[in-house]
N, C-alpha and C positions, 0 to 999 in steps of 0.2 A: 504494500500500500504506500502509494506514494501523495503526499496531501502539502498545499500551498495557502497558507492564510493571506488573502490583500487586506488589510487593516484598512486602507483606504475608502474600500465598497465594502468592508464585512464581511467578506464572500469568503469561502473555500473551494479549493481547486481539489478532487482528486482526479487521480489522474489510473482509469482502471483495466490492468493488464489481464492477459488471460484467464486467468484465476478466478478473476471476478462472475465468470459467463460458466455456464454450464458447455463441453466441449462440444465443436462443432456448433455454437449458436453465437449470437447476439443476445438470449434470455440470462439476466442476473441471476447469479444462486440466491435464493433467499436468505441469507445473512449480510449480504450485499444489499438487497432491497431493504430491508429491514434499518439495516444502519442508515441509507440514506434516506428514509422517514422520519427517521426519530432526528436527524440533523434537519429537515427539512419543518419538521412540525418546531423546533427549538425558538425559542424568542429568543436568541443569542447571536442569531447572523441573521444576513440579510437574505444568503440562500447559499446554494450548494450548486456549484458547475461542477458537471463528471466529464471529464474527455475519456471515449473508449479509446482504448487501441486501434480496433477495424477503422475507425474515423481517422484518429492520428497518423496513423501510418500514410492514409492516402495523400496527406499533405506533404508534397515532395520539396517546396521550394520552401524559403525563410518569409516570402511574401504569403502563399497559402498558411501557413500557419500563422501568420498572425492575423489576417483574412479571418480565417477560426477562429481566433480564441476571441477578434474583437466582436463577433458575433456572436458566442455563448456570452461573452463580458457584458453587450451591449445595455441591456433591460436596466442591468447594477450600477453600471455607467450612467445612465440617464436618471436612475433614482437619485445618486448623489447629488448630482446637477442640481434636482427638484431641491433636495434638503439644504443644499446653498447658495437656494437664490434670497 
């Protein structure tokens, strides 16, 4: 498990490798699901961005990936905005 906190938007990044997926799918094991409910129901962050693997990987260039991440970012990014106008 690999996890990134932005202190800035609140948010957490994990970032979730094979492991997390029952094999041969995209479906989370349920202790995956599980955790990311209980972080997500939390009044302690703003929310929880998961980057799978199958996604990441397809991001070849330094441009695509941040392409991605500023679009999983985006929603948290614009909240802030709101909170400091």
């Amino acid at each position: 498990m690999h996890y990134l906190y932005l202190a800035s938007l609140n948010v957490i990044i994990e970032v979730d490798g094979p492991s997390h997926f029952f094999a041969g799918t995209q479906e989370y094991k349920p202790k995956n699901k599980l955790k990311a409910e209980i972080l997500h129901q939390s009044q302690k962050f703003a929310g929880l961005v998961r980057i799978p693997y199958y996604e990441w990987n397809k991001m070849i260039t330094l441009e695509s990936q941040h392409t991605y991440l500023a679009g999983k970012l985006s929603p948290f990014i614009e909240a802030a905005k709101q909170r400091h106008s």
